[in-house]
Every structure is written in structure tokens, then in C-alpha cells.
C-alpha positions in Angstrom: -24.6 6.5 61.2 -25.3 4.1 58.4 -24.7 6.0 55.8 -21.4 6.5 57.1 -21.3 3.5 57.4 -21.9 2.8 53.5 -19.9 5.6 52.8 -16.6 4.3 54.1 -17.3 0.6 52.7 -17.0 -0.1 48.6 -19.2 -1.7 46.7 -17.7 -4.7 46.4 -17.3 -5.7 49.8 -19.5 -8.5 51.1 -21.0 -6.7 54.1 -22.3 -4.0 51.9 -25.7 -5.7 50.4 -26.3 -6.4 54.4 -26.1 -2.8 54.9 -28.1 -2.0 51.8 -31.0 -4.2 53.1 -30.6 -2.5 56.4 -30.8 1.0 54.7 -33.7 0.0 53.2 -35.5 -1.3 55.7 -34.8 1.5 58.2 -36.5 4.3 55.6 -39.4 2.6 55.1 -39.8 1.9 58.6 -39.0 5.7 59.5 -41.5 6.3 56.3 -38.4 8.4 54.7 -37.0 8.2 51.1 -33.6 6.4 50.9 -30.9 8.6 50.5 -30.1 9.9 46.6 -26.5 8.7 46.2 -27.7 5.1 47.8 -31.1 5.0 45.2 -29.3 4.8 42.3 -27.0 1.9 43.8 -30.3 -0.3 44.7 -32.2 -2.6 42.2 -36.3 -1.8 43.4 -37.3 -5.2 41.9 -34.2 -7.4 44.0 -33.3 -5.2 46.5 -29.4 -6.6 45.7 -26.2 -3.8 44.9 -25.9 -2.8 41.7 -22.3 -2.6 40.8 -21.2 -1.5 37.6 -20.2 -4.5 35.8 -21.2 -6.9 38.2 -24.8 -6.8 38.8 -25.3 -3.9 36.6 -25.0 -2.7 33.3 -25.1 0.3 32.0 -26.0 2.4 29.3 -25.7 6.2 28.2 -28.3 6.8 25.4 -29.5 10.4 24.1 -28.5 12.1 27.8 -30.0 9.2 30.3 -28.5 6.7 32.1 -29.9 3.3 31.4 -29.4 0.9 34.6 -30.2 -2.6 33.9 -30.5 -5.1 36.9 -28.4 -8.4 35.8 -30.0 -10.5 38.3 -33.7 -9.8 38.1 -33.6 -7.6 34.4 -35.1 -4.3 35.8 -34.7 -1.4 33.7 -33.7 1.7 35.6 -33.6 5.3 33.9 -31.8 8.4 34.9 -31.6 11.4 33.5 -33.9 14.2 31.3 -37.2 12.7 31.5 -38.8 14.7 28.5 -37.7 13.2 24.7 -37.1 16.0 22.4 -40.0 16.5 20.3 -39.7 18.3 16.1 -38.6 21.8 16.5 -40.5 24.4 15.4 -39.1 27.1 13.3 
């Protein structure tokens, strides 16, 4: 029902970090991950929204997204974990 919720609400709206907070609080509570699509929306050092632009910016560099928290500076990475090493021929 939360994520519902979420879902229906943008990030931008004010109730939003509430629900956030609330989502958060709930999985760890239950001792269950927080949903995928709502991980990459929440800063793990503040705990505040990360909106694109707002409280976040963000970076595409070699194939991974590069999150960075504007209110606390946490660096959040996405993407192909392994860096391309010499090739062999």
C-alpha cells in the first residue's frame, strides 16, 4: 500500500520525503530490502529524496551512473561493477 502510495505521488511533492522515511523505516523494521525503483531514489547517508537536479546530481561515466547526494555529498554508483581491464590478443 505504500508503494502505491509513492508510486502515484512525484518527487517533488512535499509529502514524499515523509513517505520515504516511512518506507524506510517499515523494511528495516520488517528486516526486508527497500524496494529497487525506491533504492536508487534514497540518499543512505541523509535518508532525504534525491531528485535529479534538486538534491541530486548526476553523472554517466564509462557505462555507470554516478549519483551524488547535494545535501550530505555521498557518492552513489550504478551500473557494471567490473572496469575493463587491457585486452588480451
Amino acid at each position: 500500500m505504500l508503494v502505491q502510495r509513492l508510486e502515484a505521488r512525484t518527487l517533488g511533492d512535499p509529502l514524499t520525503p515523509v513517505l520515504l522515511d516511512h518506507l524506510r523505516r517499515v523494511c528495516r523494521r520488517q528486516r526486508m530490502p527497500v524496494p529497487l525503483p525506491w533504492r536508487h531514489l534514497m540518499c543512505r547517508g541523509c535518508h532525504g529524496a534525491l531528485r535529479p537536479g534538486y538534491e541530486a546530481r548526476i553523472r554517466i561515466r564509462q557505462r555507470q551512473r554516478i549519483t551524488t547526494c547535494l545535501s550530505c555529498g555521498r557518492v552513489h554508483r550504478f551500473g557494471p561493477w567490473s572496469k575493463p581491464g587491457p585486452q588480451e590478443d
